[in-house]
N, C-alpha and C positions, 0 to 999 in steps of 0.2 A: 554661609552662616545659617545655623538654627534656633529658629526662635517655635519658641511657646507662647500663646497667646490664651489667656485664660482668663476671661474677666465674670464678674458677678454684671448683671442685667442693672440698667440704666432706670430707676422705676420711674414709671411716668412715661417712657422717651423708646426706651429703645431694650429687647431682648438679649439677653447676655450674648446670643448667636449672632444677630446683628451688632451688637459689639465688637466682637471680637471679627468679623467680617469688615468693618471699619479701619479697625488695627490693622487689617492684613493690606488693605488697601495702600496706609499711608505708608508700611513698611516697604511694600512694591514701590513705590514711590522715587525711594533710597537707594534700596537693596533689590532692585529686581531677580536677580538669583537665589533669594532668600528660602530657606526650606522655611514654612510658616507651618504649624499644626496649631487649631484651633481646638479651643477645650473648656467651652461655655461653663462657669462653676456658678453655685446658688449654694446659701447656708442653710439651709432648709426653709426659706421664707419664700417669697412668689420665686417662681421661674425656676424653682428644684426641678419638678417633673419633667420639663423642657430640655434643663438643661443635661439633666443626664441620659433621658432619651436619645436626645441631640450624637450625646460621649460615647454611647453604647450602641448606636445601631438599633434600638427597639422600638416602640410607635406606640402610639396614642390610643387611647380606648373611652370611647362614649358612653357617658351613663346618665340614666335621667333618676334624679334621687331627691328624695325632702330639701328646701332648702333651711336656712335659719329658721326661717318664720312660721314653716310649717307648709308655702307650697311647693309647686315642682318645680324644678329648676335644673338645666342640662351640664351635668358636669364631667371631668375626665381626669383619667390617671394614668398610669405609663405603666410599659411591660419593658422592662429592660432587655438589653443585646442577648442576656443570656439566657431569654424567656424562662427563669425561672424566680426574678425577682421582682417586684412592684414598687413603683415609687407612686405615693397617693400626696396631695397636697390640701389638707385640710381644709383652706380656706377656698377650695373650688367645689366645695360641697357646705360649709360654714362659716365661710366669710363677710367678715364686715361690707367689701366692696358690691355685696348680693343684696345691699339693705341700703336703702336711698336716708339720707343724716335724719331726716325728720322722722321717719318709721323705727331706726333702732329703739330696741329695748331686750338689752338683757335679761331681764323676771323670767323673758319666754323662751327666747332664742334657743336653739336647742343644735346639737350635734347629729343628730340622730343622720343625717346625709351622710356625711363621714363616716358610721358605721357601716353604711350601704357601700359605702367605696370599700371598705376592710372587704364586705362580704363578696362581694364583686369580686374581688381578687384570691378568693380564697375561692370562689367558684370555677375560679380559672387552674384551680390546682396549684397554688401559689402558697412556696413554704416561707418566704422571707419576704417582708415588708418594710420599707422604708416611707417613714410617717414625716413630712414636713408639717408644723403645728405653728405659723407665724399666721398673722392677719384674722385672725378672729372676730368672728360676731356676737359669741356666746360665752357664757358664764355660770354653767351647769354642772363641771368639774367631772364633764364628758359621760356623764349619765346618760345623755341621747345614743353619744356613740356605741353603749352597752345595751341600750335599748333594743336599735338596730339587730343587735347580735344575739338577740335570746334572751338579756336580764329584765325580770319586773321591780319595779320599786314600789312599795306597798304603804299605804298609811295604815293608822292603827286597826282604821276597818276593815282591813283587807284591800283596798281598792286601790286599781293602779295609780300613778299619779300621773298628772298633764309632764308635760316637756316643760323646761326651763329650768333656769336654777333656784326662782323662790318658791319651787312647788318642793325644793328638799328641807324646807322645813319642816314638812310633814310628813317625812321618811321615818317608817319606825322599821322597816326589813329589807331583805333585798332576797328575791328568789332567784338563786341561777343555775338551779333544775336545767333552764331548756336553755343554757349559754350554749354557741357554736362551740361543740368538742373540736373542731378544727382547731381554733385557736389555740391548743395547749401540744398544736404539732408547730404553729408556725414559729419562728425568729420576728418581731419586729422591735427596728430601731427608728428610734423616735428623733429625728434633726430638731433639735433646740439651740437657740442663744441665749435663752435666757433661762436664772438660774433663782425664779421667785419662790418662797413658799405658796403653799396655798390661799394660806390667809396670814392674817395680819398688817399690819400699816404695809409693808413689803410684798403683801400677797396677792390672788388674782383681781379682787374684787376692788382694792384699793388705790394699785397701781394703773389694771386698764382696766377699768370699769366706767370709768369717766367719758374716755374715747367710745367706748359704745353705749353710750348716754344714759349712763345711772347718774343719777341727782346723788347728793351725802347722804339724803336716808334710803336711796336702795343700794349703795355701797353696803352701809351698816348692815342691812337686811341681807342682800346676798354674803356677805361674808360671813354669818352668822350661820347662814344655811348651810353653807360649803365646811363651816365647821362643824356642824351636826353630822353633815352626809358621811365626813372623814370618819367621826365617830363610830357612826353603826357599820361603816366599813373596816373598821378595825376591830368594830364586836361580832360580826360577820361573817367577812371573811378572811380574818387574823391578820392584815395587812394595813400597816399603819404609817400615810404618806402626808399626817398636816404638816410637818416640817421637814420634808424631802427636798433638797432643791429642785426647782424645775416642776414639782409639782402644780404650780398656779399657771405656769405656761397654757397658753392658747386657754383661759379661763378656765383652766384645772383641768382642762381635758389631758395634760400631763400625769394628772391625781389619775382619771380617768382610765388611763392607761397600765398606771400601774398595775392598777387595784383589780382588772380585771383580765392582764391578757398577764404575759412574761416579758414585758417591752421593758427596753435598757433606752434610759436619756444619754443622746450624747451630742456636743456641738457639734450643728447641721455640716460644718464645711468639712469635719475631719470623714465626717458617712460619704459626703459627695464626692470627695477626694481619693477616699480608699475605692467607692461603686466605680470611679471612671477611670481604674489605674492610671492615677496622675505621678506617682514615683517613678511608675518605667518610663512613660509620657519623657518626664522632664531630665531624667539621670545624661542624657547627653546632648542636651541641648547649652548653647551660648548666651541665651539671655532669654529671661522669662518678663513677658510686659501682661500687667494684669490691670484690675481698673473695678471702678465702681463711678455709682453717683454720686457720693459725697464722702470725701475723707474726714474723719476730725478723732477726737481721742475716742471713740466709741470704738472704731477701726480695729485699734490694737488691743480688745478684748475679745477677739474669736471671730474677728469677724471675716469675708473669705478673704479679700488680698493679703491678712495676714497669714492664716491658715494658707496659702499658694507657699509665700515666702519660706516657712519653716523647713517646705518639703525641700523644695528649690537649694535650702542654704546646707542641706545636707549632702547635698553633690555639688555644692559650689555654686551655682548657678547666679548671677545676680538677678536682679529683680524691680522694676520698674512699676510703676503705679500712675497710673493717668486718671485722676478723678474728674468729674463735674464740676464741684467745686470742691477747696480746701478749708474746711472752719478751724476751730478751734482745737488746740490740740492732736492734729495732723502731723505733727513732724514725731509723734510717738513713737508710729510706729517704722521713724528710722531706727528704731531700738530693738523691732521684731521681726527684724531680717530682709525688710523691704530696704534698695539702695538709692532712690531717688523716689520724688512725688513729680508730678508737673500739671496741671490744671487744666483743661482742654477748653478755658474760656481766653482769648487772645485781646481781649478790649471787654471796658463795659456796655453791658448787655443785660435785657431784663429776662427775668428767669424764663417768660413763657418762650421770649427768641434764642436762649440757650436749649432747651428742650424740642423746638422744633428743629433746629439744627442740631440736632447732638453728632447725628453721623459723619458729617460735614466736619463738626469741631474736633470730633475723636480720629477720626483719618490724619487732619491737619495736624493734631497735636503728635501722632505717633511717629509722620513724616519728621516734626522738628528734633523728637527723641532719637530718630534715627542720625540725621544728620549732625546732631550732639557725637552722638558714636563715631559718624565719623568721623569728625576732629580729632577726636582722641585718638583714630587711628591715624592721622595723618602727624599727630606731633609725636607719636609713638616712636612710628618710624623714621621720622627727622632726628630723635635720639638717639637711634642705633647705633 
């Protein structure tokens, strides 16, 4: 029997690689002859880098770059198998989890790390870029990340302006005289799931701006800004992204993106999926068992078990999902080509002793999925 083992990272608990090292375990268990290939997937949110390092054969690369806040902070990004592509993960240079809850503040938070990781990668002679933009601490609408890369933003007096995103209310030009000419040789694809404008009730400011601790009047205030910045960037440099989807992703640094390199949004797990050829992966394999931390109706909007499924259902392949837990609207996505869910919690348990145990529950839970299998082979052949 061959199985494909592909799951998204456990957050909290456990790394998509350790995942799926779980899965292999309970499957031995069962099937000890089992041909197992492991194929750690991420949607562009934590554990991209990892995991397609992981898929590809390429390795880790240390950077010491700005953090949010403005000091230094050690961050990394990945060289893929086929050392010609990069996978950078935004929130290891601009992430919320970089800012302890009582010090967030968006007004300042800046991107500007994450340009350094671009330039990093471009230093490396590095023509295609793979951008994961989930976990954000900032809400500048990636003005830092341009920063990094050569653009000045100007107020009326000429003067540059500080980092963050309420200093773009005082944006009256944007010089990109001395932007990295590299950038207009590289491809970068930007991993999104989500599909915000900029601004508006929908947009960055509104949606998470909360989570990285704006009060309702510096919602108001940043979002007013990010649509000013939109403005002079469409009088500018003729590109005009306030109501682009995916624009307000990772606090506009999606706007961000656009506006200044040649980057194309697209959902994170279809980039992770095509980087780590998971079509040839799976085209002859017997059953694909995939997984996350929490199933519910959010699952079946792009998110990676379903995105596995799609590939999977186009050679047949069925498809298994072992979540963490199962909420609300979880059984959706038997409707997106996944053929069973199953829970890897076997009794109640409080969340912290799920999570210290995950490895333990996800082994255990993939041994019972297996021996499910078997039944069915054994009444199979009782009908023959």
């Amino acid at each position: 029997m061959r199985i494909v083992v592909a799951p998204d990272s456990f957050k909290g608990s456990l790394s998509a690689m350790d995942v799926a090292s779980a899965m292999e375990k309970g499957i031995h268990a069962v099937f000890p002859e089992a041909q197992v290939s492991k194929v750690p997937i991420a949607d562009g949110g934590e554990g991209t880098v990892e995991a397609l390092v992981a898929a590809t054969g390429g390795r880790i690369i240390h950077q010491q770059v700005m953090g949010p806040l403005g000091d230094r902070t050690q961050a990394s990004w990945g060289l893929l198998g086929d050392g010609e592509t990069a996978v950078i993960e935004m929130a290891a240079a601009s992430g919320i989890t970089l800012i302890p809850a009582e010090k967030r503040n968006p007004r300042v938070a800046t991107t500007y790390g994450t340009g350094q990781l671009i330039q990093a990668a471009l230093d490396q002679g590095i023509k295609k870029i793979i951008i994961g933009i989930g976990g954000s601490a900032t809400n500048d609408g990636g003005a830092g990340m341009a920063q990094a890369l050569g653009v000045k933003f100007l107020d009326v007096n000429g003067q540059e302006l500080s980092y963050g995103g309420a200093a773009l209310a005082q944006l009256e030009t944007m010089d990109t005289t001395h932007i990295d000419s590299r950038l207009a040789e590289t491809t970068i694809l930007v991993a999104s799931d989500v599909d915000n404008p900029l601004c508006g009730d929908h947009g960055a400011s509104a949606v998470y701006g909360p989570q990285k601790g704006a009060t309702p009047e510096i919602v108001a205030e940043l979002d007013q800004a990010l649509k000013h910045y939109a403005e002079v960037a469409k009088k500018v440099i003729g590109k005009d992204v306030l109501n682009l989807p995916g624009a307000g992703a990772a606090g506009g640094l999606g706007a961000g993106l656009m506006i200044f390199t040649q980057a194309k949004l697209r959902p994170g797990v279809e980039i992770v999926l095509e980087a780590c050829d998971f079509s040839n992966t799976v085209k002859h394999a017997d059953l694909v068992m995939t997984g996350e931390g929490n199933t519910d109706f959010q699952t079946a909007h792009g998110k990676a078990p379903v995105g596995i499924a799609q590939i999977a259902k186009q050679y047949g392949v069925p498809v298994v999902c072992l979540s963490g837990g199962l909420g609300k609207g979880c059984d959706d996505v038997l409707r997106k080509g996944i053929d069973a869910l199953m829970g890897t919690v076997p009794r109640p348990m409080e969340l912290t002793e799920c999570m210290a145990q995950a490895g333990e529950l996800l082994q255990e839970a993939a041994a019972r999925v297996c021996r499910l299998i078997q039944v069915g082979f054994d009444v199979s052949s009782r009908n023959r």
